[in-house]
Backbone as a ProteinNet text record, in pm:
[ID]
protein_1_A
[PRIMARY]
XXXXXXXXXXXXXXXXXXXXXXXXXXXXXXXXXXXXXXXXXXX
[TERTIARY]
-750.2	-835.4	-952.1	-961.7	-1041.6	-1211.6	-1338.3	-1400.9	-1500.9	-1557.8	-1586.5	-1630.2	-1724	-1807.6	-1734.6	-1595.6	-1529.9	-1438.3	-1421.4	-1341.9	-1469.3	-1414.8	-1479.8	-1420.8	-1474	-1418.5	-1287.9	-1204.5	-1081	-977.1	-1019.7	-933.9	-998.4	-1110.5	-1172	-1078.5	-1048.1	-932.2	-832.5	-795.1	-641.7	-631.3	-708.4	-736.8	-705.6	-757.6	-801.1	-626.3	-599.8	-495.9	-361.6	-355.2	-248.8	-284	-396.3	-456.9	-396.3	-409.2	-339.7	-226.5	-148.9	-6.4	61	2	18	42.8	-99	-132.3	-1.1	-1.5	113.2	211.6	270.1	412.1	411	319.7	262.2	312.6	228.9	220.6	439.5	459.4	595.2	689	691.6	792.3	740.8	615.8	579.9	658.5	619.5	716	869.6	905	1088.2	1083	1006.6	1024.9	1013.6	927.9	859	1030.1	1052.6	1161.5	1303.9	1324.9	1447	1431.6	1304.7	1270.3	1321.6	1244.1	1252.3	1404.8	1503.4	1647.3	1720.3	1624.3	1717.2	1708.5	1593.7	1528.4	1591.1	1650.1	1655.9	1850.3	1847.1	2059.4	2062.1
1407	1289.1	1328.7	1254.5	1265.8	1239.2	1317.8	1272.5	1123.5	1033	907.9	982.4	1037.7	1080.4	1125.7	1209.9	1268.7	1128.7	1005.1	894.2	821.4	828.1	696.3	524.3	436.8	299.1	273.1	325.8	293.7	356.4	481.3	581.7	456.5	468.4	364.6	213.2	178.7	42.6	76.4	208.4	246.9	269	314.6	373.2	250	182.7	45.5	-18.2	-48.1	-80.4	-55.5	115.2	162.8	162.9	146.9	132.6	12.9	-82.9	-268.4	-271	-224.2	-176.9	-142.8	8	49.6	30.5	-62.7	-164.3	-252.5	-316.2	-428.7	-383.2	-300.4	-187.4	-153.8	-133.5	-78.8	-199.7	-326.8	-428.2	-535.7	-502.4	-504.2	-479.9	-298.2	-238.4	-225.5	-297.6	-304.4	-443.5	-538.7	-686	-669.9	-564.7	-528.2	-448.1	-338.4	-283.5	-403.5	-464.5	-543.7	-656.6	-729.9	-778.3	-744.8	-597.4	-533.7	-513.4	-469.9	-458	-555.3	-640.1	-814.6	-833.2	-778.3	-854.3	-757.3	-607.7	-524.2	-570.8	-561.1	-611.9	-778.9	-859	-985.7	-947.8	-866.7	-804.9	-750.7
-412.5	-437	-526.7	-652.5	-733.4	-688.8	-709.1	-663.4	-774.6	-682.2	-760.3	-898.6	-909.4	-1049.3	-1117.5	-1112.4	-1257.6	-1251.1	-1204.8	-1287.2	-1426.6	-1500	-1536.9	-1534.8	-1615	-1544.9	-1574.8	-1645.8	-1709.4	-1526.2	-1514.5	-1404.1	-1285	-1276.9	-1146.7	-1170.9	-1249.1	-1249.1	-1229.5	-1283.2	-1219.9	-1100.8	-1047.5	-928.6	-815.6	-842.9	-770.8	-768.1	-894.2	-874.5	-790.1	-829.5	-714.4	-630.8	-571.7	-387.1	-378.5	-414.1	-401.2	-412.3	-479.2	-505.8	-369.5	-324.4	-209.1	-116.3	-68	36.8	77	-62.6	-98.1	-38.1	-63.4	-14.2	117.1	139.5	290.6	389.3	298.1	450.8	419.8	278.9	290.5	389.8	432.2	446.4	586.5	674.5	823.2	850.6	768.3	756.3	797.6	701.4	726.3	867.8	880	995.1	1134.5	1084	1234	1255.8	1115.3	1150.4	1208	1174.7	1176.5	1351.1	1370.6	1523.3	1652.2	1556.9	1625.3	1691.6	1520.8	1554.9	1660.6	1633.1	1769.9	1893.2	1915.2	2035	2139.2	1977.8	2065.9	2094.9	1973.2	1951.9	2140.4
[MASK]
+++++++++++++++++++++++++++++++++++++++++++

């Protein structure tokens, strides 16, 4: 992890971005898990 002061604003937007990206992916693949769960659970 880069520390804040060696980004400047161009890396600090990238930065930002793949965190949201991430996130995005993150709360995706809890969605699939939580559903896949769901259907064992009721299977």
């Amino acid at each position: 992890m880069a520390c804040v002061t060696d980004l400047n604003n161009e890396s600090l937007v990238e930065f930002a971005a793949e965190e949201h990206g991430f996130k995005e992916l993150l709360s995706e693949v809890m969605k699939m898990n939580y559903g896949a769960f769901q259907n064992y659970v009721i299977a």
